[in-house]
N, C-alpha and C positions, 0 to 999 in steps of 0.2 A: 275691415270685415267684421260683420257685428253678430255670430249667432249665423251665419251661413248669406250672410247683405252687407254692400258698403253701402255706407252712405255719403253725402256729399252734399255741400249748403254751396248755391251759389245767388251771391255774391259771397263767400268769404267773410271780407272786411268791409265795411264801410263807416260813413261817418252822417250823423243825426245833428240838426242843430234842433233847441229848445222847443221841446212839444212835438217834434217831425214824427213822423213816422214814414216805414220801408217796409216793402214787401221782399222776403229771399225764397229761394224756391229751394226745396228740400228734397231731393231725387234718393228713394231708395232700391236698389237693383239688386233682384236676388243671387245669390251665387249656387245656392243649394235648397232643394227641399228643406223646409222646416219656418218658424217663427222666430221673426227679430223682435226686439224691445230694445230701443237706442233711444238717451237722452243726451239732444242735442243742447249744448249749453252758449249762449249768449254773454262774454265776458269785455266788460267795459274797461277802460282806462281807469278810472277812479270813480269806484264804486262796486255793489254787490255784482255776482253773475247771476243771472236767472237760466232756467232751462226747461225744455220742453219732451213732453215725453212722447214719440215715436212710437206706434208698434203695427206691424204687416206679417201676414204669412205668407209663404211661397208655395207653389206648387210645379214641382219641376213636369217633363216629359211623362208619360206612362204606357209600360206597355202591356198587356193581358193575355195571358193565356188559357185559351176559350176549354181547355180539359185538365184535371187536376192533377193526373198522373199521366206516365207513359207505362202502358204495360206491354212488354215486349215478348210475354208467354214465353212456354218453353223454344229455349235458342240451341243448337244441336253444339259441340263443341266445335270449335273451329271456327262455325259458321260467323256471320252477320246479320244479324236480323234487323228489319228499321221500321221504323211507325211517324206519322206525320205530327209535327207539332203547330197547332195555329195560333198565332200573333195577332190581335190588333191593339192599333194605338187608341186608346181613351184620350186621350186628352187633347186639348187645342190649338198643341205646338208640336211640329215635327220632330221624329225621336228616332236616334241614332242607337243600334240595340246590337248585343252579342250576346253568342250562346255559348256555354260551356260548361265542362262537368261543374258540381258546385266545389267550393272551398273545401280540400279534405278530402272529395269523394276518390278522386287517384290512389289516395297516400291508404284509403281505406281499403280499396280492391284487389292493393298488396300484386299487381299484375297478373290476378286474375280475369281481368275486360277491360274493355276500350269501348269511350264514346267518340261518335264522328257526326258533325252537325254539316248539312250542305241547305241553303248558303248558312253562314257559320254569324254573319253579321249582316247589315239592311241598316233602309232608312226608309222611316214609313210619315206620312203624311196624317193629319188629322182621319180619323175613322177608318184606316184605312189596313188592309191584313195582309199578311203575308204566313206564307208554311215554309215551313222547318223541316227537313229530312233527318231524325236522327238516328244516326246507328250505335249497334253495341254489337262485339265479336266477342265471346264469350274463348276465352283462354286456356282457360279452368273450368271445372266441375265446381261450383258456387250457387248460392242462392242472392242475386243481387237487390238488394236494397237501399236507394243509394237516389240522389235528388242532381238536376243539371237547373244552372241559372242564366237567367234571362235579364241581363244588366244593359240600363240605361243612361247616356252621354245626360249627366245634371239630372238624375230621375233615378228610383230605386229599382230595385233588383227585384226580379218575380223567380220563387223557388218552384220547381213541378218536381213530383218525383217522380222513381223510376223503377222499374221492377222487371223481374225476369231470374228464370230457371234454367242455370246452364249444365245441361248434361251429356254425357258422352255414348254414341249406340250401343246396344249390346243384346246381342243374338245365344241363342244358348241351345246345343240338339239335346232332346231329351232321356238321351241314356251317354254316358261317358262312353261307355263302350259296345261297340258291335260285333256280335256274337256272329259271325259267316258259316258255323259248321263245318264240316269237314268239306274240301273242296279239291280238284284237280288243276295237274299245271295247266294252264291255258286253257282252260275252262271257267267261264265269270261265277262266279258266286255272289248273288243276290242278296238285299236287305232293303229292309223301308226305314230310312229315320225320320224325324219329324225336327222342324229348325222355328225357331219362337226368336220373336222380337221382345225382349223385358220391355223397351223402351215406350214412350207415347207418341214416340216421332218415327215419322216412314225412314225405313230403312231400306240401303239398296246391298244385296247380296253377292259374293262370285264364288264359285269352286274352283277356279281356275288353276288356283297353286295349291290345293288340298292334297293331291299323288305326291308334293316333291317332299312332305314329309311323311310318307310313310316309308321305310326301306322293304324293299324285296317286292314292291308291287309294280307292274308292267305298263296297269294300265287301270286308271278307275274311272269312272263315269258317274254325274250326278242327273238327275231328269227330275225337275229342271236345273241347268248347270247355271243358271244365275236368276234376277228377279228383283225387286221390292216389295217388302213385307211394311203392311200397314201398323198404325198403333196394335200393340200387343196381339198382332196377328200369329200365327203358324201355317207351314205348308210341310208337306210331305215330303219327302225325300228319295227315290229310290236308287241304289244305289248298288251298280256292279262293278267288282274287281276281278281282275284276272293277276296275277302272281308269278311271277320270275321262272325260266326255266333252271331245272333243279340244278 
């Protein structure tokens, strides 16, 4: 192995009589991407060696990836978001190819997200493409910036990166507290509050468990009792309670 090529002289050995001359054939076979420079040397019985100087470069499989980044935008927490990655092979030998976070990018994310690649590996034929499904479930609240590679059987590795904003919903009514007035038992007592989405991601609502913490009240009602709220949307709230017998 010479530089990423073996080489190899056949015949080997042979034997010359006075003035002869031979032909050996000199096969050099790449093992890897890159440039050989091998001198093959020609060593006689009795007398100098001579040698001869070799050089070839290699060019393994390749594969491309037809976009620079993956941007996976805002990913809600928990969730999985996924974006397509396109592959083709350049080159004029078929290429055996894997996908995976890059070196590092794990140990960086500290388990804050996860990549998932479907199919995860291929084998593509001279010009020929193939898509990637890659996901990320964001774990944590993180800003990800972080690269997955695309490594080739005897061919180099293609880096893309990757990018995405993981955040968590959050709804917020705009007064802490609601003022009911003075009211009677079993008589509702009225209010409007109003419920805001912080977030830029649609959000989905329920009141459904909102009575079990309040003590002493019978019965609340929200109108509307559930919903989704757009990016940094608000809706109104109205809201009757009726209060425990004394």
């Amino acid at each position: 192995d010479a530089g990423g090529a073996s080489v190899t002289v056949e015949p080997a050995v042979l034997e010359l009589g006075p003035g002869a001359e031979a032909a050996v054939e000199v096969v050099v076979r790449g093992v890897r991407p890159g440039r050989c420079v091998r001198d093959v040397r020609a060593v006689v019985d009795h007398g100098e060696p001579t040698a001869v100087r070799f050089e070839a470069a290699f060019e393994g499989p390749a594969v491309a990836a037809r976009q620079a980044a993956l941007d996976f935008g805002l990913v809600a927490l928990g969730d999985e978001a996924r974006v397509e990655l396109r592959l083709e092979n350049t080159s004029a030998s078929h290429a055996r190819w894997w996908a995976a976070p890059a070196p590092g990018a794990a140990a960086s994310l500290g388990g804050l997200g996860a990549f998932s690649f479907s199919p995860s590996t291929g084998l593509l034929e001279p010009g020929e493409q193939a898509s990637v499904t890659v996901g990320y479930r964001g774990l944590g609240e993180h800003l990800l910036d972080a690269a997955v590679a695309v490594a080739v059987s005897r061919g180099h590795t293609t880096y893309v990166g990757a990018r995405a904003q993981v955040v968590a919903h959050r709804l917020r009514l705009d007064t802490p507290d609601v003022d009911l007035g003075t009211s009677y038992v079993q008589v509702p007592a009225r209010a409007t509050v109003v419920l805001r989405n912080l977030t830029l991601l649609p959000t989905d609502w329920d009141t459904a468990t909102a009575a079990r913490t309040l003590p002493g009240v019978r019965e609340l009602r929200f109108d509307p009792p559930r919903g989704t709220l757009g990016p940094g949307a608000a809706v109104p709230l109205r809201v009757s309670l009726v209060s425990r017998d004394a």
